[in-house]
N, C-alpha and C positions, 0 to 999 in steps of 0.2 A: 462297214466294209472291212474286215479281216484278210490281212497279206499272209499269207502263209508260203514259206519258202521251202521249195521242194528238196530233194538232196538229191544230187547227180553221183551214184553207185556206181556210177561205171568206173572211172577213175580206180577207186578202191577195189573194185573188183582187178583191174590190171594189175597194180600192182602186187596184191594178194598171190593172187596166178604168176606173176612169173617168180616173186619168192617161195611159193612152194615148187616150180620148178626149179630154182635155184637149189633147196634143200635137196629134191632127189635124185637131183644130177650130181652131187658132190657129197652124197650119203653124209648130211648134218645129223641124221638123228642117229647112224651108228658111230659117229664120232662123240658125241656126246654120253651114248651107254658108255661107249670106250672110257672115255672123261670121268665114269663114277655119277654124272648125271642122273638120279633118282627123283622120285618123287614120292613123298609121303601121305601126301590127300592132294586134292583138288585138281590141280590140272598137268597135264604132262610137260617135264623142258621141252621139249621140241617145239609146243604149242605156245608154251609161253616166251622162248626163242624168237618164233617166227613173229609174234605179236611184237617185241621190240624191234627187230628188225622194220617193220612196217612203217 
């Protein structure tokens, strides 16, 4: 008998959703070009932003 525990996404998905509504309601990601905010390789501030935020 293997328990296998499922993951309830939903949660994460709310949250997700209303901090990208947070971001585009208060234009984070032009504040941050503003900021000098670049990226060299891999993933964009915005994205990696919103990920700490979470």
């Amino acid at each position: 008998m293997s328990k296998i525990i499922t993951q309830n996404d939903l949660d994460a998905k709310l949250v997700s959703d209303s901090i990208s509504n947070f971001f585009a309601r208060f234009h984070i990601a032009k504040e941050l070009k503003q900021a000098n905010a670049k990226k060299a390789k891999g993933f964009s501030p915005v994205s990696i932003f919103q990920y700490l935020s979470c």
